[in-house]
N, CA and C atoms as an extended XYZ file, in Angstrom:
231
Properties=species:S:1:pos:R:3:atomname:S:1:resname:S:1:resid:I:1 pbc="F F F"
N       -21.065      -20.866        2.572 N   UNK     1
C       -20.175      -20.169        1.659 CA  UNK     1
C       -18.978      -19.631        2.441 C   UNK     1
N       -17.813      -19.259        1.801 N   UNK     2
C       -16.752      -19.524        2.297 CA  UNK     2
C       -16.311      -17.704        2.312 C   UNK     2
N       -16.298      -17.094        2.954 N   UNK     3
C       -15.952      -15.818        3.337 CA  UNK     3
C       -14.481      -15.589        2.223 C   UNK     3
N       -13.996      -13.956        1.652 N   UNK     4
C       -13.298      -14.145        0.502 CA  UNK     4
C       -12.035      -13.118        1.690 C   UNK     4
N       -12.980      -12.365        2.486 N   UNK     5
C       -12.249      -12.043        3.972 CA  UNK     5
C       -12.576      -12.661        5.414 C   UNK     5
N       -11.736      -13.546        5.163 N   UNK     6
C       -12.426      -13.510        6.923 CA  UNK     6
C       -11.809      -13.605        7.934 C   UNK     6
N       -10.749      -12.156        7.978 N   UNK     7
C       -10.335      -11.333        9.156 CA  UNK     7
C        -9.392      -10.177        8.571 C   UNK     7
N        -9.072       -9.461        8.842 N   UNK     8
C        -8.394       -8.483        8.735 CA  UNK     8
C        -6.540       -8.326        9.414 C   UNK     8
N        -7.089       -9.441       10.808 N   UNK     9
C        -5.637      -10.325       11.234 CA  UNK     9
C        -4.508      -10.680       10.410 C   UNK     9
N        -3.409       -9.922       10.478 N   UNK    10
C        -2.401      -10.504        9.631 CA  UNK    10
C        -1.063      -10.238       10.798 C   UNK    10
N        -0.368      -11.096       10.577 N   UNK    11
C         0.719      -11.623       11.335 CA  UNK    11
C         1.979      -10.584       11.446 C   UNK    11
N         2.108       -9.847        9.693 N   UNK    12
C         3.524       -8.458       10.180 CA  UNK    12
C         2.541       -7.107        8.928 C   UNK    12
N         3.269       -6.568        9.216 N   UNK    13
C         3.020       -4.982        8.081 CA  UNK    13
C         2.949       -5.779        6.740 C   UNK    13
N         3.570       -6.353        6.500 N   UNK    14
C         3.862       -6.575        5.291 CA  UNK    14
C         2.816       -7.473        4.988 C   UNK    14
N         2.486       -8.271        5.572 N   UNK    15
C         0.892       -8.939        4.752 CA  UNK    15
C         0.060       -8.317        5.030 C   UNK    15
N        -0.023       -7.323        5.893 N   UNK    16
C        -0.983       -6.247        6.227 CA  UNK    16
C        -1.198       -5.380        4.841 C   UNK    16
N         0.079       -5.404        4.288 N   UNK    17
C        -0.133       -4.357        2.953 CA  UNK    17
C        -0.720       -4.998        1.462 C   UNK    17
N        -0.190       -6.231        1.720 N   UNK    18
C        -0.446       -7.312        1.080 CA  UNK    18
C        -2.157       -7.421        1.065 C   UNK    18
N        -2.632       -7.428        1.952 N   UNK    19
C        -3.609       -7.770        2.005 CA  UNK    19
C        -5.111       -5.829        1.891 C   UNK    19
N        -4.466       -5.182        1.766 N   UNK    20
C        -4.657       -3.798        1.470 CA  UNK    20
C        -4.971       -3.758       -0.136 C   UNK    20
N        -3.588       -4.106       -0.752 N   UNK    21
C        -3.610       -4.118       -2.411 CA  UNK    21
C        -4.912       -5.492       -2.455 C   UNK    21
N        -4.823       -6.459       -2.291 N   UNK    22
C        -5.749       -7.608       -2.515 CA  UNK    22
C        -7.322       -7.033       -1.857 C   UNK    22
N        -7.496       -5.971       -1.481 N   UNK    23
C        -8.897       -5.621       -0.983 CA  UNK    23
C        -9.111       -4.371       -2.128 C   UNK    23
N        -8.130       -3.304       -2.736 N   UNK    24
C        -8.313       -2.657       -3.546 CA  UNK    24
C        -8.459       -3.377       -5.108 C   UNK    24
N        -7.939       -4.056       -5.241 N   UNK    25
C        -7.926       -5.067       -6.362 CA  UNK    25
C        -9.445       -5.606       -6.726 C   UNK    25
N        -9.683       -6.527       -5.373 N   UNK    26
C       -11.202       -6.278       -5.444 CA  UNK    26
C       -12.193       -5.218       -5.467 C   UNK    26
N       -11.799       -4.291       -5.313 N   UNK    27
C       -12.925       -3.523       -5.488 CA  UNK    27
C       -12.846       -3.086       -6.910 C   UNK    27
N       -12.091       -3.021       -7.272 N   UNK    28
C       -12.176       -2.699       -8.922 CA  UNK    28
C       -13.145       -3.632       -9.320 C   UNK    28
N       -12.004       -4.888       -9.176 N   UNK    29
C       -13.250       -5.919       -9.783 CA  UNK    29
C       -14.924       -5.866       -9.475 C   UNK    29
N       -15.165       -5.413       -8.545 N   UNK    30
C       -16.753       -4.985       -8.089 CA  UNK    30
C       -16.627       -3.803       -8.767 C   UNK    30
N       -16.510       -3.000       -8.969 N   UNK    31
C       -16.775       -2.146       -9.700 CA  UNK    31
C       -16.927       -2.313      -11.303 C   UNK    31
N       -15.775       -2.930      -11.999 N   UNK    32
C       -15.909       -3.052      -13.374 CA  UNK    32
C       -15.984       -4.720      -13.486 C   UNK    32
N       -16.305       -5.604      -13.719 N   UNK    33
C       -16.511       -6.898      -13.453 CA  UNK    33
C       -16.106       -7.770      -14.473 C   UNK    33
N       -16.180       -7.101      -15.523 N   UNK    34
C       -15.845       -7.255      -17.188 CA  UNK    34
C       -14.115       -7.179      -17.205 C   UNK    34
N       -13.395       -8.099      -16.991 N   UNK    35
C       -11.990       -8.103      -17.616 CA  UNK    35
C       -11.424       -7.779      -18.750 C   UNK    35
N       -12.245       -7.689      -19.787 N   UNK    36
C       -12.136       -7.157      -21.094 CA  UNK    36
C       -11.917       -5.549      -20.635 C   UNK    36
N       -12.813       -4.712      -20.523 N   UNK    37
C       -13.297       -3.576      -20.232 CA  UNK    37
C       -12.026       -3.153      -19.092 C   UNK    37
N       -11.730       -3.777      -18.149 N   UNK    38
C       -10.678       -3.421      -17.147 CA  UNK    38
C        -9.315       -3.437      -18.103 C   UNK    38
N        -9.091       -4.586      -18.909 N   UNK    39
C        -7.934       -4.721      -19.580 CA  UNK    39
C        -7.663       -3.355      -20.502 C   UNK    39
N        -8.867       -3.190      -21.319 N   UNK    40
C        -9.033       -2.078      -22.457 CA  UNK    40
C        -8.934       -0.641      -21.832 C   UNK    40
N        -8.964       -0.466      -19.942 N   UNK    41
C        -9.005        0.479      -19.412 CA  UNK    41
C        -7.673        1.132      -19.390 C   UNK    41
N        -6.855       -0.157      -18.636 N   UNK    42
C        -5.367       -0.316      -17.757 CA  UNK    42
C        -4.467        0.863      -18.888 C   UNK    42
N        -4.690        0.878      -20.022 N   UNK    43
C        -3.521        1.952      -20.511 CA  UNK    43
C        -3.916        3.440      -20.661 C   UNK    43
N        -4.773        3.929      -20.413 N   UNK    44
C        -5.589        4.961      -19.834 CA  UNK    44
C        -5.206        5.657      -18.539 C   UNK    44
N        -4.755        5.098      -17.831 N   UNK    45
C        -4.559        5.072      -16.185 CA  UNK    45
C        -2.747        4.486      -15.960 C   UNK    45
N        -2.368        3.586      -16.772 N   UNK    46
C        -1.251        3.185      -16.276 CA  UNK    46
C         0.278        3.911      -16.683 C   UNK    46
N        -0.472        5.259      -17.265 N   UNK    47
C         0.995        6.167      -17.319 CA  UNK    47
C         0.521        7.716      -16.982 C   UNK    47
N        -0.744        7.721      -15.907 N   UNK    48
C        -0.785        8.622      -15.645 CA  UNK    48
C        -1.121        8.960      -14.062 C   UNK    48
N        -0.090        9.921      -13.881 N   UNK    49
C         0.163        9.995      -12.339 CA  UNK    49
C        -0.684       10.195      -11.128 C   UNK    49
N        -2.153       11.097      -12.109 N   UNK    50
C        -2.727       11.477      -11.230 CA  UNK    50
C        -3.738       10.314      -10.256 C   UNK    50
N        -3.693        9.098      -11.444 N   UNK    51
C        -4.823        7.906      -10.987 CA  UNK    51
C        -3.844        6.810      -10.634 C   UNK    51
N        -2.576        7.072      -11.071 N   UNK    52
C        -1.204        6.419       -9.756 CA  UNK    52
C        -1.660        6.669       -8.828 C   UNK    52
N        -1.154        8.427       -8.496 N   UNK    53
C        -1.762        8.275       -6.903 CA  UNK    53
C        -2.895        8.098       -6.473 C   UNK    53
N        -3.711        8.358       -7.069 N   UNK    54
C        -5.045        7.792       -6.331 CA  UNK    54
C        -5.358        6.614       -5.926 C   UNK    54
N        -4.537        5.441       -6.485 N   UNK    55
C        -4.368        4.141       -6.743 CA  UNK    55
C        -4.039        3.817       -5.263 C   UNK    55
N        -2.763        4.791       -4.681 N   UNK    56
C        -1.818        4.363       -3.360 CA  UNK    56
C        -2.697        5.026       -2.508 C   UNK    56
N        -3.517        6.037       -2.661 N   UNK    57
C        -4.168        6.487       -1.627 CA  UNK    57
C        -5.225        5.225       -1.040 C   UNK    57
N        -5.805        5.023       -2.039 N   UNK    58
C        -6.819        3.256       -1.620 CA  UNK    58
C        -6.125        2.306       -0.819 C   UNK    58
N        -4.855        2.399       -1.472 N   UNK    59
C        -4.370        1.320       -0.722 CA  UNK    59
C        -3.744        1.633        0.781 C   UNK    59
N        -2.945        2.473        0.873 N   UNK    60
C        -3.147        3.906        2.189 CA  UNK    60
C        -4.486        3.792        3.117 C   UNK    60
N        -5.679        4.058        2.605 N   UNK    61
C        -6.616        3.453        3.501 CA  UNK    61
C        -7.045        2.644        3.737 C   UNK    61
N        -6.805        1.478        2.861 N   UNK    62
C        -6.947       -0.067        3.445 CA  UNK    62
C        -6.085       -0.265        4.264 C   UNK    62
N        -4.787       -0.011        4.121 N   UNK    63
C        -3.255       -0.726        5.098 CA  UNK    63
C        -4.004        0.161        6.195 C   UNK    63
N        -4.552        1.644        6.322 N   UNK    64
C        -4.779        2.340        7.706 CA  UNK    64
C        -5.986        1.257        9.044 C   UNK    64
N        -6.500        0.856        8.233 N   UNK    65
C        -7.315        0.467        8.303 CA  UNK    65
C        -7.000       -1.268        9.115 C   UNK    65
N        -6.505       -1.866        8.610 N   UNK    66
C        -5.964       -2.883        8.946 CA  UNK    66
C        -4.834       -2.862        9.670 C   UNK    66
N        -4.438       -1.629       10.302 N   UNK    67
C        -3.463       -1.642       10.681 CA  UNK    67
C        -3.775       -1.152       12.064 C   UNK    67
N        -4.571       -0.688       12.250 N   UNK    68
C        -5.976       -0.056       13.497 CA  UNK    68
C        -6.360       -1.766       13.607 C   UNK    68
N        -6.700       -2.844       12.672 N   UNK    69
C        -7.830       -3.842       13.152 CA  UNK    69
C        -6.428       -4.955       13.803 C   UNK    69
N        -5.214       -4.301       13.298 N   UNK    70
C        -4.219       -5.278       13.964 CA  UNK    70
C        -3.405       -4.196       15.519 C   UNK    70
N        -3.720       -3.506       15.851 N   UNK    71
C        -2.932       -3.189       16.599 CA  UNK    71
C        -1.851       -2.176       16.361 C   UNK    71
N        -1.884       -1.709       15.277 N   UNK    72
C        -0.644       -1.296       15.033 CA  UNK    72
C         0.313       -2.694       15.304 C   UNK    72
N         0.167       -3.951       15.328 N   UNK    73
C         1.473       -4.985       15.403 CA  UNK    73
C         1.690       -4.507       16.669 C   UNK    73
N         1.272       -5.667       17.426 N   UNK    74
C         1.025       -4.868       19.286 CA  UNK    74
C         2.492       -6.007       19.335 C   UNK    74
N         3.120       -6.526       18.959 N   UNK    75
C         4.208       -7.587       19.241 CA  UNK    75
C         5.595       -6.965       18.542 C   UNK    75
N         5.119       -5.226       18.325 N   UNK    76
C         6.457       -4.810       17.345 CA  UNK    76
C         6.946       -4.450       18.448 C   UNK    76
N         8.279       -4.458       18.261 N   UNK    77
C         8.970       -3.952       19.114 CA  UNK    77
C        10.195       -3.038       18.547 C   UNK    77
Protein backbone atom coordinates (compact mmCIF):
# COMPACT_ATOMS: atom_id res chain seq x y z
CA UNK A 1 0.00 0.00 0.00
CA UNK A 2 1.06 3.22 -1.03
CA UNK A 3 1.79 5.72 1.91
CA UNK A 4 -0.78 9.05 1.54
CA UNK A 5 2.55 10.78 3.40
CA UNK A 6 5.59 9.66 2.74
CA UNK A 7 7.85 12.41 3.94
CA UNK A 8 7.41 15.56 5.34
CA UNK A 9 10.48 16.80 2.83
CA UNK A 10 9.40 19.59 0.81
CA UNK A 11 11.65 21.57 -1.40
CA UNK A 12 10.59 25.68 -0.28
CA UNK A 13 8.07 27.17 2.58
CA UNK A 14 5.62 27.28 0.33
CA UNK A 15 4.91 23.56 -0.31
CA UNK A 16 5.79 23.23 3.16
CA UNK A 17 2.49 25.15 3.80
CA UNK A 18 0.93 23.51 1.12
CA UNK A 19 1.42 20.50 2.45
CA UNK A 20 0.31 21.67 6.26
CA UNK A 21 -3.32 22.68 4.81
CA UNK A 22 -3.35 19.07 2.88
CA UNK A 23 -2.53 17.28 6.38
CA UNK A 24 -5.29 19.48 8.19
CA UNK A 25 -7.74 18.78 5.47
CA UNK A 26 -7.18 15.29 6.21
CA UNK A 27 -7.78 15.22 9.40
CA UNK A 28 -11.14 16.53 9.15
CA UNK A 29 -11.79 14.03 6.79
CA UNK A 30 -10.74 11.38 9.60
CA UNK A 31 -12.64 12.93 11.76
CA UNK A 32 -16.03 13.47 9.94
CA UNK A 33 -15.77 11.00 6.94
CA UNK A 34 -19.31 11.65 5.68
CA UNK A 35 -19.06 14.55 2.98
CA UNK A 36 -22.61 15.16 3.27
CA UNK A 37 -22.33 15.93 7.04
CA UNK A 38 -18.92 18.04 6.40
CA UNK A 39 -20.77 19.90 3.52
CA UNK A 40 -24.05 20.51 5.83
CA UNK A 41 -21.33 21.62 8.52
CA UNK A 42 -19.08 24.22 6.32
CA UNK A 43 -21.76 27.15 6.88
CA UNK A 44 -21.74 26.87 10.58
CA UNK A 45 -18.01 27.55 10.78
CA UNK A 46 -17.40 29.42 7.52
CA UNK A 47 -18.42 32.95 8.78
CA UNK A 48 -17.31 32.55 12.04
CA UNK A 49 -14.07 33.83 13.30
CA UNK A 50 -13.57 32.03 16.18
CA UNK A 51 -13.25 28.40 14.21
CA UNK A 52 -11.34 30.65 11.36
CA UNK A 53 -8.82 30.91 13.70
CA UNK A 54 -8.69 27.81 15.01
CA UNK A 55 -8.60 26.56 11.49
CA UNK A 56 -4.92 28.62 11.00
CA UNK A 57 -3.80 27.56 14.26
CA UNK A 58 -3.83 23.64 12.82
CA UNK A 59 -2.37 24.69 10.11
CA UNK A 60 0.39 26.85 12.20
CA UNK A 61 1.22 23.55 13.76
CA UNK A 62 1.50 21.47 10.91
CA UNK A 63 3.74 24.18 8.80
CA UNK A 64 5.74 24.25 12.61
CA UNK A 65 6.16 21.08 12.37
CA UNK A 66 7.36 20.48 8.95
CA UNK A 67 9.30 23.14 9.07
CA UNK A 68 11.52 21.59 12.14
CA UNK A 69 11.32 18.09 9.77
CA UNK A 70 12.81 20.40 6.90
CA UNK A 71 15.36 22.38 8.49
CA UNK A 72 13.95 25.42 8.71
CA UNK A 73 15.04 25.32 4.58
CA UNK A 74 18.77 24.72 5.56
CA UNK A 75 19.50 26.06 1.66
CA UNK A 76 17.66 29.54 2.60
CA UNK A 77 19.68 32.00 2.39
Amino acid sequence: MTSWLPTLVTDTPEEGHALAVKLSRFAIKLTQPDADVRDRLRPDYAEDADALIAVSQVVATHFATISAANDYWRDAS
